[in-house]
N, C-alpha and C positions, 0 to 999 in steps of 0.2 A: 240611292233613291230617296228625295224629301219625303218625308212622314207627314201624311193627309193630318189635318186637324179634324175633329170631329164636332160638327156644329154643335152650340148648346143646347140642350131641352129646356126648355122655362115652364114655371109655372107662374099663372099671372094671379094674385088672390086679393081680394077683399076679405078684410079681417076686421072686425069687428061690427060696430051696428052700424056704419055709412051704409046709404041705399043709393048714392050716386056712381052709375059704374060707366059713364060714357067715358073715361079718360080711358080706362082701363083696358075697353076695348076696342082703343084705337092702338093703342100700343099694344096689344096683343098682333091687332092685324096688322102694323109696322112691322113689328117682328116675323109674322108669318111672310108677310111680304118680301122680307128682304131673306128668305131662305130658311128660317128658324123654325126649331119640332117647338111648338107651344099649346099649353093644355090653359083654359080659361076655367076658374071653381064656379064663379059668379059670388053675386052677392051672399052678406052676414054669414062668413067661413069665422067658427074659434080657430085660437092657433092649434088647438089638438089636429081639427079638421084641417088645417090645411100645410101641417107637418107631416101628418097621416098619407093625405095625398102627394106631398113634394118627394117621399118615401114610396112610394106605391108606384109613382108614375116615372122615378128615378130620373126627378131634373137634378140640373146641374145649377140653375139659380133660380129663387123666386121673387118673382116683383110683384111685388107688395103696393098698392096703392091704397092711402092713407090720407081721409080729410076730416073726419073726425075729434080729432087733435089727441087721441088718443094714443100715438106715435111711441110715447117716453114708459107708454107700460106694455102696449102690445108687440114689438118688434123686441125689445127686448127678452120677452117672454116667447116670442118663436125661435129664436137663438138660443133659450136655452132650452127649449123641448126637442128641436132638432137636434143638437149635442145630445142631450141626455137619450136620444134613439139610435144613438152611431152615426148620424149625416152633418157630421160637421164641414164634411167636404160640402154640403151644399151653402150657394152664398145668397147672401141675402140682398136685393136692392130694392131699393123705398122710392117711393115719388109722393107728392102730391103736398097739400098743407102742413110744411114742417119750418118751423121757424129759424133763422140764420143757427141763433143760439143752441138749438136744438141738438146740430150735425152731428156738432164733436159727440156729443153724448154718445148718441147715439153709434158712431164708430168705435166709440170707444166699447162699448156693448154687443158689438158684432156685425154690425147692418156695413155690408161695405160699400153704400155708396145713396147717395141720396140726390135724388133729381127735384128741382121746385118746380114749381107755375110755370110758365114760358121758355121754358130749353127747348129747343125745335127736336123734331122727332128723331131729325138725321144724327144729333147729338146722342141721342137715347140708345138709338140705334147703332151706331159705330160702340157705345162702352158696350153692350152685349155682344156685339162680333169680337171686341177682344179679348174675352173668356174664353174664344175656343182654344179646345184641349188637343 
């Protein structure tokens, strides 16, 4: 008998002082859409706040949406407050104003996967369906 996967949980969060959250939640409701458990924080989450909650709420990745430009110090630092609380299993993806240069960094720091400006939703949408467990 094939072994069910088990859809992802997401957490979808606005992390730091950005007040723009209409990306965010559309892609929340993409995701709900296409079958997915997703919890929205809403806007101005610290990363405490929404480590806290990605713990709490026991997703399996959080998408992070990020225009700010604050990118290269706050996703880094949810990577490592996740880790430093035992959820290293949860992963991290990013969207929103991140500069080409920016990526590597930022992979390299933990964030596994970064979406820019204009990737159609269905793109968004299939890399979260292929998280499940």
């Amino acid at each position: 008998m094939a072994e069910m996967k088990r859809i992802p949980r997401i957490l979808v969060a606005k992390v730091g002082l950005d007040g723009h959250d209409r990306g965010s939640k559309i892609i929340a409701r993409a995701l709900r859409d296409a079958g997915m458990d997703v919890v929205y924080t809403g806007l101005r989450q610290t990363v405490e706040m929404t480590a806290n909650a990605a713990i709490q709420e026991d997703v399996d990745i959080i998408g992070v949406s990020i225009l700010s430009g604050a990118h290269l110090t706050l996703l880094p630092a949810l990577r490592k407050m996740l880790d430093e609380k035992g959820a290293q299993n949860i992963s991290i993806i990013a969207g929103g104003i991140i500069p080409d240069k920016d990526i590597p960094k930022l992979k390299a720091q933990g964030v596994d996967m970064v979406f820019q400006p204009g990737v159609p939703l269905s793109e968004i949408v299939e890399h979260f369906q292929s998280k499940q467990r």
